[in-house]
N, CA, C and O atoms as a printed pandas DataFrame, in Angstrom:
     atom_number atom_name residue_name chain_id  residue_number  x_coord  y_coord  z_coord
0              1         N          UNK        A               1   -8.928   36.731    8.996
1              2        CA          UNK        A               1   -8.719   35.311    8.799
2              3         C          UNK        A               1   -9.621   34.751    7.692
3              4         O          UNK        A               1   -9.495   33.554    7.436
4              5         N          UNK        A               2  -10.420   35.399    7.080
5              6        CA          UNK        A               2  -11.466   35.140    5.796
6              7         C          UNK        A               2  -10.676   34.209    4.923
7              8         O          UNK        A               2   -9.819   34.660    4.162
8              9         N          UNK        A               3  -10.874   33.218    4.987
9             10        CA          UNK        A               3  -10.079   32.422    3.613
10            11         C          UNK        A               3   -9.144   31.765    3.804
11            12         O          UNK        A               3   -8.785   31.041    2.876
12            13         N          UNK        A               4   -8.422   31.749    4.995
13            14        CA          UNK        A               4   -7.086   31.507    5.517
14            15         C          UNK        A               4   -7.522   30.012    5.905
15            16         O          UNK        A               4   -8.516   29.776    6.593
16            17         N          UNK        A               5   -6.746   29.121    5.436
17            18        CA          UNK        A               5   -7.300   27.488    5.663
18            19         C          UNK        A               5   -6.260   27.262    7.093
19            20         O          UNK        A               5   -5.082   27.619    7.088
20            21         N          UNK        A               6   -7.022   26.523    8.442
21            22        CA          UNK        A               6   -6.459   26.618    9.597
22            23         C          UNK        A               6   -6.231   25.319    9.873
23            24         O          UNK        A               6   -7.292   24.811    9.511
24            25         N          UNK        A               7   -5.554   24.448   10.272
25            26        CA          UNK        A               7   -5.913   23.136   10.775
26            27         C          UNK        A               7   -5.482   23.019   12.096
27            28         O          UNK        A               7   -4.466   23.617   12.452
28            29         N          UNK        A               8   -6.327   22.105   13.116
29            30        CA          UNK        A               8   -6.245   22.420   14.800
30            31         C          UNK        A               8   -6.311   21.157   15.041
31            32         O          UNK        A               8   -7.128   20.431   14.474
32            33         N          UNK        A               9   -5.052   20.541   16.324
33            34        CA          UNK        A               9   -5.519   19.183   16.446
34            35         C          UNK        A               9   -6.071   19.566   17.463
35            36         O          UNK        A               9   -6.009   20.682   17.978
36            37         N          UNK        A              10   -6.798   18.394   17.892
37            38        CA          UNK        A              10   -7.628   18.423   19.057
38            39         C          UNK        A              10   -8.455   19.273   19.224
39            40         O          UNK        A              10   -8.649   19.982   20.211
40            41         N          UNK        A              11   -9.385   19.199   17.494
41            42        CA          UNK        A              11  -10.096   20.476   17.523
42            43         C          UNK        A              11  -11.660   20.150   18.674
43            44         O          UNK        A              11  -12.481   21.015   18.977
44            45         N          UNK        A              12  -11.688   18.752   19.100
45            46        CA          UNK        A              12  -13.444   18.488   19.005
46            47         C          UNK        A              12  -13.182   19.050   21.078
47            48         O          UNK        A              12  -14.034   19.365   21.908
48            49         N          UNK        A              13  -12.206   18.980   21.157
49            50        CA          UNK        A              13  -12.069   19.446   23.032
50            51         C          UNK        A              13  -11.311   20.616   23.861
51            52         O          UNK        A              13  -10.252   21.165   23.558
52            53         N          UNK        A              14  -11.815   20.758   24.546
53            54        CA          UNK        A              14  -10.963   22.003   25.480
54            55         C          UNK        A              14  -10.220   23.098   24.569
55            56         O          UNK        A              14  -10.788   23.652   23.628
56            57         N          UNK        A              15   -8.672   23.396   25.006
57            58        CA          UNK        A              15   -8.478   24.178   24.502
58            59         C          UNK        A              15   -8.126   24.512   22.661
59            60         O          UNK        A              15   -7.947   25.604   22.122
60            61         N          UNK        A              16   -8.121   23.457   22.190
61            62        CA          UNK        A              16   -8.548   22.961   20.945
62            63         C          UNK        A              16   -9.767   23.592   20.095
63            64         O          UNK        A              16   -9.791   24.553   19.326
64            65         N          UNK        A              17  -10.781   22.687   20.524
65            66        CA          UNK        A              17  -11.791   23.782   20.670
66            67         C          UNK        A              17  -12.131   24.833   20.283
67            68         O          UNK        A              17  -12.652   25.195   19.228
68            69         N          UNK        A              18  -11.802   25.388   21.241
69            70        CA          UNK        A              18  -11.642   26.700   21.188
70            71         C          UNK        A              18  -10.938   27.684   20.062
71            72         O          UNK        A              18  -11.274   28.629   19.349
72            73         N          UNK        A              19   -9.917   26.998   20.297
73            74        CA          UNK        A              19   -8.706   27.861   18.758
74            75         C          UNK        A              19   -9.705   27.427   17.588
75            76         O          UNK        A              19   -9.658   28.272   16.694
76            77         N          UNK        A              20  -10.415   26.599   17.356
77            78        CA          UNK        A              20  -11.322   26.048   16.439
78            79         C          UNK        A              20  -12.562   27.011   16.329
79            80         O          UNK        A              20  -12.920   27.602   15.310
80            81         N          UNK        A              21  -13.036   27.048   17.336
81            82        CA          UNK        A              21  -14.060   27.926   17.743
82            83         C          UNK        A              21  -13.793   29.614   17.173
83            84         O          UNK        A              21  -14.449   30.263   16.358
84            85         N          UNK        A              22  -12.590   29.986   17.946
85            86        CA          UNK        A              22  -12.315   31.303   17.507
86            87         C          UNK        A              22  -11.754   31.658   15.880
87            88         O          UNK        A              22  -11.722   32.634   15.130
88            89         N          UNK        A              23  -11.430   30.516   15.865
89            90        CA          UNK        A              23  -10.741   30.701   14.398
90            91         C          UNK        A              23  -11.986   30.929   13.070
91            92         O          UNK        A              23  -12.088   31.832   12.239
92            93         N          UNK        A              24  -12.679   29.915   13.265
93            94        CA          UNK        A              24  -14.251   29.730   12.840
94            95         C          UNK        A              24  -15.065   31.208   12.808
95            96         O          UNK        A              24  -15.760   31.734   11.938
96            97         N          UNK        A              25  -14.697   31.591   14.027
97            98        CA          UNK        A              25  -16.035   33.403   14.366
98            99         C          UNK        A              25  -15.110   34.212   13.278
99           100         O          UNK        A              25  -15.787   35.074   12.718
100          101         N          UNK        A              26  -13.882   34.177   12.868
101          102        CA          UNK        A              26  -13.149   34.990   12.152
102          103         C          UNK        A              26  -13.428   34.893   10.856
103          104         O          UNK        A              26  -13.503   35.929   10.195
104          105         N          UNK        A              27  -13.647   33.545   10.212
105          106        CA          UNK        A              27  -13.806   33.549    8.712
106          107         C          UNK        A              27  -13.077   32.438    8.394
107          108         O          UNK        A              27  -13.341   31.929    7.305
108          109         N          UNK        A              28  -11.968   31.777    9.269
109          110        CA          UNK        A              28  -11.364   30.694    8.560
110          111         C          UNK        A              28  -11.720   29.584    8.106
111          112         O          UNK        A              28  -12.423   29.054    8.966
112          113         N          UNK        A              29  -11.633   29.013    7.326
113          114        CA          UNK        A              29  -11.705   27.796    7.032
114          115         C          UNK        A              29  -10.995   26.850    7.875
115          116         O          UNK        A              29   -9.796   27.041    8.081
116          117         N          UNK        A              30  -11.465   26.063    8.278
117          118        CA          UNK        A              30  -10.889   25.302   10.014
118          119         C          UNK        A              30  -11.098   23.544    9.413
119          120         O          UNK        A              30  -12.047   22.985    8.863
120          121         N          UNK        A              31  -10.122   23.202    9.711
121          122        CA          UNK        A              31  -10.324   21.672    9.729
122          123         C          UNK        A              31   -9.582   21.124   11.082
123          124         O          UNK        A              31   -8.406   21.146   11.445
124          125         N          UNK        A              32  -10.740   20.644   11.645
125          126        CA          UNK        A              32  -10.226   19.791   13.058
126          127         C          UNK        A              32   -9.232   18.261   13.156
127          128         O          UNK        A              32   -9.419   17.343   12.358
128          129         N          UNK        A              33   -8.524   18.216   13.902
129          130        CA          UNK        A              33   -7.681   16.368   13.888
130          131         C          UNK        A              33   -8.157   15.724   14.878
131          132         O          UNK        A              33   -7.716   16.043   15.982
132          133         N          UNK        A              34   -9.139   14.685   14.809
133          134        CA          UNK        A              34   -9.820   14.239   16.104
134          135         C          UNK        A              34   -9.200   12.589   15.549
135          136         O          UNK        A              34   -8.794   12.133   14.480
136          137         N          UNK        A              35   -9.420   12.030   17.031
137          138        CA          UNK        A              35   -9.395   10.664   17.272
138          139         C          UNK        A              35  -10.413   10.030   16.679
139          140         O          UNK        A              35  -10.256    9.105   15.883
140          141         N          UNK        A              36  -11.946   10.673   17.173
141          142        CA          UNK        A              36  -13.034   10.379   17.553
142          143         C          UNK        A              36  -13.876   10.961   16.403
143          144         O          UNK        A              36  -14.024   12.180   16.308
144          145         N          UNK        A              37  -14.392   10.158   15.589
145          146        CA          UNK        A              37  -15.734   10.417   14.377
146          147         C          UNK        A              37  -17.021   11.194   15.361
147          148         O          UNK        A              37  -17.503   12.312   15.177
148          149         N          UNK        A              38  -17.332   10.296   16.325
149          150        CA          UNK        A              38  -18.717   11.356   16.477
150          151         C          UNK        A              38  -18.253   12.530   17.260
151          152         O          UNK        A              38  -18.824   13.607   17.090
152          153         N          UNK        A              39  -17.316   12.427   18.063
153          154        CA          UNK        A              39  -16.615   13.477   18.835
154          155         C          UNK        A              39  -16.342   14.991   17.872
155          156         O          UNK        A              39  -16.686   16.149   18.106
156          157         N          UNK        A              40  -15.545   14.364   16.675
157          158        CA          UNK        A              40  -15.168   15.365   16.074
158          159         C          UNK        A              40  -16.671   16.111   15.244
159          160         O          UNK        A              40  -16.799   17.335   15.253
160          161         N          UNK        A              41  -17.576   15.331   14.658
161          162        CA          UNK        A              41  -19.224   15.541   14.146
162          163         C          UNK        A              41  -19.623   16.890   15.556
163          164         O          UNK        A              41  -19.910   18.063   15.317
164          165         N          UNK        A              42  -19.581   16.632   16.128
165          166        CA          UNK        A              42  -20.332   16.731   17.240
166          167         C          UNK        A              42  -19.775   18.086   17.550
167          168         O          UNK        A              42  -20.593   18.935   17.905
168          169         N          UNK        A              43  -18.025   18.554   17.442
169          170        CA          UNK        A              43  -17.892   20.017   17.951
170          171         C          UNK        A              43  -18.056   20.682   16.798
171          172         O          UNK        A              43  -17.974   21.897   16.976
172          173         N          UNK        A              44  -18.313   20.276   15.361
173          174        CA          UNK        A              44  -18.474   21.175   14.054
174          175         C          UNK        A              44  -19.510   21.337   14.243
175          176         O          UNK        A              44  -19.881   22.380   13.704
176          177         N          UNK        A              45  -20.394   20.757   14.847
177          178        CA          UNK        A              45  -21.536   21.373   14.585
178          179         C          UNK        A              45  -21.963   22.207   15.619
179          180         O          UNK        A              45  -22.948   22.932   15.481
180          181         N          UNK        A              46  -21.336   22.166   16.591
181          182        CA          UNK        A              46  -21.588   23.090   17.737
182          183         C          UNK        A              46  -21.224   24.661   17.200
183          184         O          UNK        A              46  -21.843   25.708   17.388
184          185         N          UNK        A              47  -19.563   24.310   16.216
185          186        CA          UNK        A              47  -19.082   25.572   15.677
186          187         C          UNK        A              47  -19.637   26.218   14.972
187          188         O          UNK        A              47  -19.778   27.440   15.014
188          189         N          UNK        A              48  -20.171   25.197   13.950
189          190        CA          UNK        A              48  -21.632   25.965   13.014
190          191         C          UNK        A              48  -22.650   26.391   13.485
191          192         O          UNK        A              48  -23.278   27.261   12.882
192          193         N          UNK        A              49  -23.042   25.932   14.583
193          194        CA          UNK        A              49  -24.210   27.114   14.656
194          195         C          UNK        A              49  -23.995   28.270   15.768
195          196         O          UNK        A              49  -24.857   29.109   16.028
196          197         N          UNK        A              50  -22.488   28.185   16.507
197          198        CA          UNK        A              50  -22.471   29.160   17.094
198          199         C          UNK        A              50  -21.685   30.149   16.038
199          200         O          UNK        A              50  -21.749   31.317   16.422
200          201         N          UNK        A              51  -20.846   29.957   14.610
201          202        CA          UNK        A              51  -20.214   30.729   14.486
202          203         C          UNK        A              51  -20.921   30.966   12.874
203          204         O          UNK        A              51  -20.402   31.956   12.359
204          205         N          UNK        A              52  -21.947   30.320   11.979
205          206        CA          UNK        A              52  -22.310   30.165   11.203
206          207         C          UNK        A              52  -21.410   30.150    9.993
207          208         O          UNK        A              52  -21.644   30.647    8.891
208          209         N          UNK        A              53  -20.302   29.469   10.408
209          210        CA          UNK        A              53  -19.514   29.357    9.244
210          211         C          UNK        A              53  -19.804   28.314    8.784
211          212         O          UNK        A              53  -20.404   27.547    9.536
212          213         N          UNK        A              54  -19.570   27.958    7.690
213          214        CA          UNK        A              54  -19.973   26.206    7.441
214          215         C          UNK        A              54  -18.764   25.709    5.910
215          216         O          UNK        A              54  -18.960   25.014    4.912
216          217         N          UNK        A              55  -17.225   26.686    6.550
217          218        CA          UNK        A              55  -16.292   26.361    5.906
218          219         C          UNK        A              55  -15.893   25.542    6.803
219          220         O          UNK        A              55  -14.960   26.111    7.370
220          221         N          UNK        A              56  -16.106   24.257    7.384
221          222        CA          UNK        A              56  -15.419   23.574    8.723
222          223         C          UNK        A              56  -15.488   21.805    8.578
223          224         O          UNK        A              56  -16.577   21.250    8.438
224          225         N          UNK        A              57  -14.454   21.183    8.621
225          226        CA          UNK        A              57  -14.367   19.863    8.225
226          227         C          UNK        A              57  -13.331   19.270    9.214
227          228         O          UNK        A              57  -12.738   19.988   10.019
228          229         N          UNK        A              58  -13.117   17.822    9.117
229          230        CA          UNK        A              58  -12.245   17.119   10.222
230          231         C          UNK        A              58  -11.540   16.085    9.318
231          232         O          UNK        A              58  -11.756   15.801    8.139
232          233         N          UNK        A              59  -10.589   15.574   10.242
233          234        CA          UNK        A              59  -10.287   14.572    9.902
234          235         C          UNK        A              59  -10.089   13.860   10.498
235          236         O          UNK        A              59  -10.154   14.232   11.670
236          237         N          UNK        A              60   -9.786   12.662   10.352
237          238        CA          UNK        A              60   -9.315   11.382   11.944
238          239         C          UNK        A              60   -8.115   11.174   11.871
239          240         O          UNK        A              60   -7.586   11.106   10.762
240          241         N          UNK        A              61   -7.244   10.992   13.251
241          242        CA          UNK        A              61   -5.973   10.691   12.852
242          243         C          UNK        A              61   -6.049   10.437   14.641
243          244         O          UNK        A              61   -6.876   10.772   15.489
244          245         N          UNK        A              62   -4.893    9.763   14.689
245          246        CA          UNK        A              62   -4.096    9.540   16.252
246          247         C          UNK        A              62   -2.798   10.361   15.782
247          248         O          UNK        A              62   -2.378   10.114   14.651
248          249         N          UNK        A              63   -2.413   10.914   16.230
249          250        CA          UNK        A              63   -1.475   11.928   16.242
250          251         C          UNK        A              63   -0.172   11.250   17.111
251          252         O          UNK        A              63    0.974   11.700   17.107
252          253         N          UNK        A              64   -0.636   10.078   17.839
253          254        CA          UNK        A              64    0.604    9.384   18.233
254          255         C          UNK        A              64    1.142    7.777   17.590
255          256         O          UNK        A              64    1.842    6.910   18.113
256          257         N          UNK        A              65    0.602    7.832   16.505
257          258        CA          UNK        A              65    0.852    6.901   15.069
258          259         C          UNK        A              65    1.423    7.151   13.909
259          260         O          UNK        A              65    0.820    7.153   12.836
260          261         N          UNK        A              66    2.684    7.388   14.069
261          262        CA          UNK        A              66    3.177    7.729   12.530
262          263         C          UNK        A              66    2.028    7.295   11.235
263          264         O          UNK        A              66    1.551    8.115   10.450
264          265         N          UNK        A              67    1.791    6.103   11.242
265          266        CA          UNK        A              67    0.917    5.854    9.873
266          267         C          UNK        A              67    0.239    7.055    9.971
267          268         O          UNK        A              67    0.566    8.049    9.322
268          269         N          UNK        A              68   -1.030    7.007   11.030
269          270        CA          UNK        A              68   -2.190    7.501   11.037
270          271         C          UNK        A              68   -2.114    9.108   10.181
271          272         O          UNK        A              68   -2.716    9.633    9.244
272          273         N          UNK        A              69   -0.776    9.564   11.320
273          274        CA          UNK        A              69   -0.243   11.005   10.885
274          275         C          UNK        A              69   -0.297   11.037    9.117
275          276         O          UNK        A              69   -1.115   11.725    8.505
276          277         N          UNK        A              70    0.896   10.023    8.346
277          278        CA          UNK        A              70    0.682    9.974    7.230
278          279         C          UNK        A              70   -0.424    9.833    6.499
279          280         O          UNK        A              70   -0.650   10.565    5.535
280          281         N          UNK        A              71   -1.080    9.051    6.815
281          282        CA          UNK        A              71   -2.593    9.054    6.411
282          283         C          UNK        A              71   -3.361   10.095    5.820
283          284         O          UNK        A              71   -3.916   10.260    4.734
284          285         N          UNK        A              72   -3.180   10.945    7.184
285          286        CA          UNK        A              72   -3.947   11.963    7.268
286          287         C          UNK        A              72   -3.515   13.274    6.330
287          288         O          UNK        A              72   -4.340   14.030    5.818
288          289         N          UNK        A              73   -1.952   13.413    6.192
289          290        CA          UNK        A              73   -1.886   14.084    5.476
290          291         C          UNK        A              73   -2.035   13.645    4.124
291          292         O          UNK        A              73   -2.060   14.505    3.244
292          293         N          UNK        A              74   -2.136   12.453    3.829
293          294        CA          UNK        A              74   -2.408   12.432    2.426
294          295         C          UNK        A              74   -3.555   12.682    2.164
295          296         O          UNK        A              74   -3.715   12.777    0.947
296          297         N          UNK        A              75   -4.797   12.897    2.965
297          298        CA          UNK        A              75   -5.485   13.325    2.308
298          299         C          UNK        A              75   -5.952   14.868    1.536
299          300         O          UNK        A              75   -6.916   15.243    0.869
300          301         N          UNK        A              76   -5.060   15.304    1.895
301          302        CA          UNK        A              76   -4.448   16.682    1.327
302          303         C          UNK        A              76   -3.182   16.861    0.618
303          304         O          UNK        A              76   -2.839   17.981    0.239
């Protein structure tokens, strides 16, 4: 997964998380979709220092907001 850009919603909880988490121990480049600014702060950095990757970024979005959705992808 070295290089492979991943994006996970609901990366900052449960099983989210996790796919975030594991994806991260592999090499990917991981970007999380959180609701929540410190929420989402808060599991990257958990990922970074358990997985020492520090290819790992978020973004905010409600995923049950068309805008937001658009939003979000524009920033890519």
């Amino acid at each position: 997964m070295t290089g492979k850009n991943c994006v996970v919603t609901g990366g900052n909880a449960g099983i989210g998380y996790e796919t975030a988490l594991a994806l991260a121990a592999k090499g990917a480049n991981v970007t999380i979709i959180s609701r929540n600014q410190d929420k989402a702060e808060s599991a990257l950095s958990k990922i970074k220092e358990i997985t020492n990757n520090r290819n790992l970024d978020y973004v905010l979005a409600d995923l049950s907001s068309q805008k937001s959705i658009r939003d979000a992808a524009n920033i890519y």
